[in-house]
VEXDO-717447 format. One line per 5 residues: number of its first residue (from 1); for each residue z, x, y of N, C-alpha, C, CB. Coordinates in Angstrom, 2 decimals. Last residue first. Glycine has a CB too. Layout:
N
NUM = Z X Y Z X Y Z X Y Z X Y; ...
***
This chain:
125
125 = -14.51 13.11 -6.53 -14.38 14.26 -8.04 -13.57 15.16 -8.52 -15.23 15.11 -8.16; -13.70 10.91 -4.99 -13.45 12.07 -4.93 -13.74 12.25 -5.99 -12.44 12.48 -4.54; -14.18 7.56 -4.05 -13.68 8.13 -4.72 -14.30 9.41 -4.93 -13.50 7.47 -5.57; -13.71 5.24 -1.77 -14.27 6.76 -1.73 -13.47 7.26 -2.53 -14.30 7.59 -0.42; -14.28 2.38 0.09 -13.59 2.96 -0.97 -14.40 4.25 -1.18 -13.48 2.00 -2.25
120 = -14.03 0.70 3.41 -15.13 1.73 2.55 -13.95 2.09 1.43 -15.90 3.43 3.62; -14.50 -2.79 3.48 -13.63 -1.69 3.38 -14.29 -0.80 2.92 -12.53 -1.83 2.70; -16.35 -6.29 5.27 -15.79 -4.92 3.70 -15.01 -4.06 4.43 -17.26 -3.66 2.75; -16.04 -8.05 6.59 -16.65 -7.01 7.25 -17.07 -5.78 6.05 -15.57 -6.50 8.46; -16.26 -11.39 4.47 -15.36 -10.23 5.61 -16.32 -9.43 5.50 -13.72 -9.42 5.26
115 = -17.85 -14.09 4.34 -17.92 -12.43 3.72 -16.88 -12.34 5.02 -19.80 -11.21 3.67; -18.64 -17.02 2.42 -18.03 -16.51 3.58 -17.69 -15.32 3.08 -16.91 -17.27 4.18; -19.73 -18.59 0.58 -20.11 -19.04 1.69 -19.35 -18.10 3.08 -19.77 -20.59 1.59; -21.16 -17.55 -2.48 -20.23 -17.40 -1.66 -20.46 -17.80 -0.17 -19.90 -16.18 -1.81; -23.31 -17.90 -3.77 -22.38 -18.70 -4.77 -21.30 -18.81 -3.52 -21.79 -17.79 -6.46
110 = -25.19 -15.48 -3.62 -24.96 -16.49 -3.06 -24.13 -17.96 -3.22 -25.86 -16.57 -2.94; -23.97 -13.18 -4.97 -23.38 -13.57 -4.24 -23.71 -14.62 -3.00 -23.03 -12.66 -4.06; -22.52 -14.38 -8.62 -23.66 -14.24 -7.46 -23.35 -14.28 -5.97 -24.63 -15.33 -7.61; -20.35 -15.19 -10.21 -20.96 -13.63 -10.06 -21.93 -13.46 -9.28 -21.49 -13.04 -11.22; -17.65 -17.34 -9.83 -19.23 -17.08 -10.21 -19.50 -15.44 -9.60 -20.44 -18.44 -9.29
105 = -15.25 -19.39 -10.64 -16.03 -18.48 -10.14 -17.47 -17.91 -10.51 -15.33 -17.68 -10.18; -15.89 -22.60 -9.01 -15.19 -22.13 -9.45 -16.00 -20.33 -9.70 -14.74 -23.14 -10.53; -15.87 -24.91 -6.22 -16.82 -23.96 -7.29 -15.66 -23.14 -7.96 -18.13 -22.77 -6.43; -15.70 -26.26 -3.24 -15.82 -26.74 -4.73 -16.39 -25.84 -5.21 -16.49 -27.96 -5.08; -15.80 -25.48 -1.06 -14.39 -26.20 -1.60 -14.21 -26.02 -2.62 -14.18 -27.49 -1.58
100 = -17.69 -21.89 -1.75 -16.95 -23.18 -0.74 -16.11 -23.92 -0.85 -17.50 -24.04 -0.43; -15.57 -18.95 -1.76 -16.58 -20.41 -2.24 -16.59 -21.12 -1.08 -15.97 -21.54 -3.53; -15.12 -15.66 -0.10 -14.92 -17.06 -0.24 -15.88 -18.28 -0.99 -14.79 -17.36 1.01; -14.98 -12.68 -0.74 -16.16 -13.69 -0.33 -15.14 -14.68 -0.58 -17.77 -13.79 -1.23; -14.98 -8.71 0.60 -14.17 -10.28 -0.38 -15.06 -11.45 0.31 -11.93 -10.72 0.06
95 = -15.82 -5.82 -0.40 -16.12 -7.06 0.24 -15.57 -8.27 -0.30 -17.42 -7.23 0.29; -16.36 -2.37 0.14 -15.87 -3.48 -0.59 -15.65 -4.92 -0.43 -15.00 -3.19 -0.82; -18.81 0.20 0.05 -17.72 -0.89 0.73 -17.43 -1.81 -0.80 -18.59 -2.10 2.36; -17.87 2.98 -2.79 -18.64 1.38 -2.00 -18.11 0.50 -1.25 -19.05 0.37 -2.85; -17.30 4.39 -5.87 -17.36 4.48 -4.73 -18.04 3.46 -4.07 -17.75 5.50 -4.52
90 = -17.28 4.47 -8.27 -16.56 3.30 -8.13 -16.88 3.18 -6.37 -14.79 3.46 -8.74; -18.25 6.73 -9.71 -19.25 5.68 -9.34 -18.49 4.30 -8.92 -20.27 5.43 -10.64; -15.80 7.75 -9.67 -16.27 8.35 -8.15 -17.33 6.87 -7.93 -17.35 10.36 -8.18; -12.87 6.13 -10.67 -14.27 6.47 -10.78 -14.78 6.97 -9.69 -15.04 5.45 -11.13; -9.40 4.74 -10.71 -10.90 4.95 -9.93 -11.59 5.95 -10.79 -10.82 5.61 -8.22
85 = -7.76 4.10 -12.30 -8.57 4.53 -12.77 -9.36 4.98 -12.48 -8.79 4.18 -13.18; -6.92 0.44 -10.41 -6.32 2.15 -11.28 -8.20 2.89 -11.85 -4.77 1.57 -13.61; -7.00 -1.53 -8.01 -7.89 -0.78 -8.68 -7.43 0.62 -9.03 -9.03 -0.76 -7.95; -6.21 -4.80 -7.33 -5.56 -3.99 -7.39 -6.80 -2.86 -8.50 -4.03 -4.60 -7.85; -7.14 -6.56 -4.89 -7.80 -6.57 -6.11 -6.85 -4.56 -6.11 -10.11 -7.00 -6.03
80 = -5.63 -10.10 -3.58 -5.87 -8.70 -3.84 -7.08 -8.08 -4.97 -4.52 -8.28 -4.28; -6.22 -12.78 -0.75 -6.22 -12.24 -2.54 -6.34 -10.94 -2.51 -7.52 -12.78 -3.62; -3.68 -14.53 0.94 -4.34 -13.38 0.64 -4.48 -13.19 -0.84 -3.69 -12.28 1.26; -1.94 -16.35 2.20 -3.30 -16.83 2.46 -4.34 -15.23 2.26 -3.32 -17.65 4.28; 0.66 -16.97 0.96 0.31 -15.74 2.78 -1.37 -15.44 2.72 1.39 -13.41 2.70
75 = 0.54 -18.62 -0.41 1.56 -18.90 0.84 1.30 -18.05 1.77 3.06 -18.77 0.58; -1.00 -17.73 -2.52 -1.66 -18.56 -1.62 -0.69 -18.77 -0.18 -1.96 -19.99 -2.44; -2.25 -14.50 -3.46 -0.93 -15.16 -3.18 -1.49 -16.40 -2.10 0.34 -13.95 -2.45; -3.93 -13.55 -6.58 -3.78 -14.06 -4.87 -2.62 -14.50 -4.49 -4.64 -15.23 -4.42; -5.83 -10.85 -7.78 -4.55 -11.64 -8.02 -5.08 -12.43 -6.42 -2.70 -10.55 -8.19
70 = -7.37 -8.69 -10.48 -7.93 -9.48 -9.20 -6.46 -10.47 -9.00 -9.69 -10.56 -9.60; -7.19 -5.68 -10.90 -6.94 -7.03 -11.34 -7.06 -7.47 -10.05 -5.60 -7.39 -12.13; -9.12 -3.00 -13.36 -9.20 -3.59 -11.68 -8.22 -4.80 -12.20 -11.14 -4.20 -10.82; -9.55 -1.25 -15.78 -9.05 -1.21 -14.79 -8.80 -1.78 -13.27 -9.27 -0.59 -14.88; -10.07 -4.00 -17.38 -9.47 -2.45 -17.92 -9.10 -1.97 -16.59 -10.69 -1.25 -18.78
65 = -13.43 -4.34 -15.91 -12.29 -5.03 -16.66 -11.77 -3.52 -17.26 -12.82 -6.40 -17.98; -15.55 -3.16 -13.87 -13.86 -3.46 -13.56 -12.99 -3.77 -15.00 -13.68 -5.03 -12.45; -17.76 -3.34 -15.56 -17.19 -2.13 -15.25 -15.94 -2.11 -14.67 -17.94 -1.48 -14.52; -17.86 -5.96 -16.13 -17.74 -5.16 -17.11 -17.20 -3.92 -16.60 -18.92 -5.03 -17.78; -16.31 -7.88 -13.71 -17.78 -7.23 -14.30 -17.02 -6.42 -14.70 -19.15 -6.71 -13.45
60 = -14.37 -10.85 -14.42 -14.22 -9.19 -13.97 -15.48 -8.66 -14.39 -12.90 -8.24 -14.77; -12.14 -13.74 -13.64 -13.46 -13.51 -13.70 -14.19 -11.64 -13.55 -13.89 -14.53 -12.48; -9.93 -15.96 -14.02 -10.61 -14.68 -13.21 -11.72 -13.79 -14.01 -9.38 -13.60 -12.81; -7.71 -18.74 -13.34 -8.88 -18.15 -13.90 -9.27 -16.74 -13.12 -10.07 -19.25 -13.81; -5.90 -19.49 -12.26 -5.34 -19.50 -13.49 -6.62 -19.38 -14.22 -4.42 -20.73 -13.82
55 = -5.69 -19.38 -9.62 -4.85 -17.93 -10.29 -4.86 -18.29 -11.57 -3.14 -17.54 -9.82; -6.56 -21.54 -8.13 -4.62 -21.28 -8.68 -4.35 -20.25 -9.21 -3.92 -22.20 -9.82; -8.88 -21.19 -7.30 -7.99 -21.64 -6.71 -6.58 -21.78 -6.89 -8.33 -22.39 -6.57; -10.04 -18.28 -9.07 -9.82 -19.08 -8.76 -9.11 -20.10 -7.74 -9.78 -18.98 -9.34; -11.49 -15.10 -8.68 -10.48 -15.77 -9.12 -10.44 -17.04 -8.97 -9.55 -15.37 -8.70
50 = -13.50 -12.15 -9.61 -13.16 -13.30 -9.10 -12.03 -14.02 -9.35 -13.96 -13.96 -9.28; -15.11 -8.58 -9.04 -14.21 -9.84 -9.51 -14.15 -11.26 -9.26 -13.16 -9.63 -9.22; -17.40 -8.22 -8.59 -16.52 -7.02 -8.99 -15.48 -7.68 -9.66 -15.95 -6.06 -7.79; -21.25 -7.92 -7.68 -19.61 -8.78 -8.21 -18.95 -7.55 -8.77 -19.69 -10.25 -9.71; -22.79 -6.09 -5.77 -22.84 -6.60 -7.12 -21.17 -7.15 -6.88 -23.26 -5.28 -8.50
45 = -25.25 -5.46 -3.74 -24.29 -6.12 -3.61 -24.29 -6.44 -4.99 -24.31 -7.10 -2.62; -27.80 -2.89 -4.52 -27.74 -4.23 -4.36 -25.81 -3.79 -4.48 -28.81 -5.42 -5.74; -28.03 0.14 -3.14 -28.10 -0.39 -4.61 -27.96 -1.81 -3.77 -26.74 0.17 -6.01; -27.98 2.24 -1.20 -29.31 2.30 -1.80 -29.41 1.22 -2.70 -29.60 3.57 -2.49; -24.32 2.67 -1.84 -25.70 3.04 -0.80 -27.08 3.12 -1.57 -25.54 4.67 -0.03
40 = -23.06 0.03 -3.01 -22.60 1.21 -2.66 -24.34 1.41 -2.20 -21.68 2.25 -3.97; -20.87 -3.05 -2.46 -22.44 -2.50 -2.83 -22.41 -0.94 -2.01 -23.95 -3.77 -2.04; -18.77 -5.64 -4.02 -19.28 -3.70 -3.61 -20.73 -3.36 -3.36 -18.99 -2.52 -5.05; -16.80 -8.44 -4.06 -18.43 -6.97 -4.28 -17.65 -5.89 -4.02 -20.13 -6.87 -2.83; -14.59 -10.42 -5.07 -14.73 -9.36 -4.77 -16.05 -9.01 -5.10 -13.83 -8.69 -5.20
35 = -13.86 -13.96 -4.37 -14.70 -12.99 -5.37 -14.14 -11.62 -4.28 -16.89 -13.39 -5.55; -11.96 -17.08 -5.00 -12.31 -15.88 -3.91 -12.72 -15.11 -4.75 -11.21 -15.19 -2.96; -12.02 -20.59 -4.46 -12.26 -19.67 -5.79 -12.58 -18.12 -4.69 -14.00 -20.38 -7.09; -9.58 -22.49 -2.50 -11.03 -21.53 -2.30 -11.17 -20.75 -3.50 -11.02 -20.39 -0.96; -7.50 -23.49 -1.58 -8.17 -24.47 -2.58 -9.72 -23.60 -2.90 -8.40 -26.28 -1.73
30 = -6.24 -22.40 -0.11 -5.77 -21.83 -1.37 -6.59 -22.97 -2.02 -4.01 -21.67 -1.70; -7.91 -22.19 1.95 -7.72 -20.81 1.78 -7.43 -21.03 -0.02 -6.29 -20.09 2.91; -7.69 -23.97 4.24 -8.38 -24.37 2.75 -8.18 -22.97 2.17 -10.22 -24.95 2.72; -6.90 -23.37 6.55 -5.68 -24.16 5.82 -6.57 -24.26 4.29 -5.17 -26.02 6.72; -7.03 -20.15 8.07 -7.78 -21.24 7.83 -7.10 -21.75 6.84 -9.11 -21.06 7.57
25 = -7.98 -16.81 6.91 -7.69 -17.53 7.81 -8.16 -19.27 7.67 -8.24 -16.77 8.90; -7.27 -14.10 5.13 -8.04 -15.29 5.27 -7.08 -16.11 6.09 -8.50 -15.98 3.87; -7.12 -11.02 3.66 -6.49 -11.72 4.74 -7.33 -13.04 5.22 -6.32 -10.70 5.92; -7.56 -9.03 1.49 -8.26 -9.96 1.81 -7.35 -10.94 2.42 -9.01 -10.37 0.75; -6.89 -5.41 0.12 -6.31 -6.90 0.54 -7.14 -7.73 1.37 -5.00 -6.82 1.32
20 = -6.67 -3.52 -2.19 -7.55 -4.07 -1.61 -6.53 -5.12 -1.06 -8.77 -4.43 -2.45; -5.35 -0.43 -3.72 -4.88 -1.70 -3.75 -5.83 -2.71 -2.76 -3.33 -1.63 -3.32; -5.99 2.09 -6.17 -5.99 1.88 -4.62 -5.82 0.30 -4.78 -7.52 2.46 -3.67; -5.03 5.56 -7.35 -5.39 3.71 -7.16 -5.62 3.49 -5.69 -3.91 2.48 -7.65; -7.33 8.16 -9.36 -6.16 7.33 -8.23 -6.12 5.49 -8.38 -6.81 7.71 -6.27
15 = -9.46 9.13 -11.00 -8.14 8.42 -11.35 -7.10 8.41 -10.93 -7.78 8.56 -12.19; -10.58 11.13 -7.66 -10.78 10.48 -9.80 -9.50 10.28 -10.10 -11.46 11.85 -11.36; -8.69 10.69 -5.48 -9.19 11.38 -6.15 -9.54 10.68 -7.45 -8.48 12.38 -6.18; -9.45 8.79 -2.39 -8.82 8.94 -3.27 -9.65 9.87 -4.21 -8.41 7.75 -3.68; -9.86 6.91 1.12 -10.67 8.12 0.22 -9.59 8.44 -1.04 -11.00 9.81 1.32
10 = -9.86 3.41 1.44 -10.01 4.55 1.44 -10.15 5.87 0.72 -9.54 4.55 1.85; -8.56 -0.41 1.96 -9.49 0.88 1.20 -9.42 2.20 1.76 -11.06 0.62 1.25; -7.14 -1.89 3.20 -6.35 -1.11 1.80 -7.15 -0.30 1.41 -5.95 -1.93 0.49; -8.75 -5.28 3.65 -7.86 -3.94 4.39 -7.64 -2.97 3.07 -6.03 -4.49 5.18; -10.45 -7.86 5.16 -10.02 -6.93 4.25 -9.72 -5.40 4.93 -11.11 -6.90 3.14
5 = -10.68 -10.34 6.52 -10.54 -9.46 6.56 -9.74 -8.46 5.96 -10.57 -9.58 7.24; -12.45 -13.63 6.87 -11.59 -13.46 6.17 -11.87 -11.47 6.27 -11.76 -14.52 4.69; -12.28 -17.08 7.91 -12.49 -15.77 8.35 -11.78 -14.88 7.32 -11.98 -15.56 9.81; -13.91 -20.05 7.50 -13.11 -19.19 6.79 -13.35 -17.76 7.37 -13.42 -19.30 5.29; -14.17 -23.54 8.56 -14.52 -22.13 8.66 -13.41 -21.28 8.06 -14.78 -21.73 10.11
***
């Protein structure tokens, strides 16, 4: 089992930052490919990022790449997703997912076997 709780979101102006953090629990953590969503009000859950089990792949929807990076640190069992540039249409919880052992990354979010609670992000005009 993988618990995993995200932190760092909140309200900001058009082209602020904001930094995401995904706190995971549990010894498989760094063998786990980890994604980022969003799904903002009325719309589907869409991918935002992904990464791998070493950091030596990642994975960005079109509308993140340029401004979002997806990173992890495995010794303190957390991936980030660092976000410049905000957008208002950037606005949306935010949600980190876990794989299962085996997968590398992917853009669906049944691909993912484990969600934290999300974070609200709120970007300002």
């Amino acid at each position: 089992q993988v618990q995993l709780v995200e932190s760092g979101g909140g309200l900001v102006q058009a082209g602020g930052s904001l930094r995401l953090s995904c706190a995971a629990s549990g010894r498989t953590f760094s063998s786990r490919t980890m994604g980022w969503f969003r799904q903002a009000p009325g719309k589907e859950r869409e991918f935002v990022a992904g990464i791998n089990w070493s950091g030596s792949t990642t994975g960005y929807a079109d509308s993140a790449k340029g401004r979002f990076t997806i990173s992890r640190d495995n010794a303190k069992n957390t991936v980030y997703l660092q976000m410049n540039s905000l957008k208002p249409e950037d606005t949306a919880v935010y949600y980190c997912a876990a794989r299962g052992a085996i997968g590398g990354v992917t853009t669906t979010p049944e691909g993912y076997n484990y969600w934290g609670q999300g974070t609200q992000v709120t970007v300002s005009s």
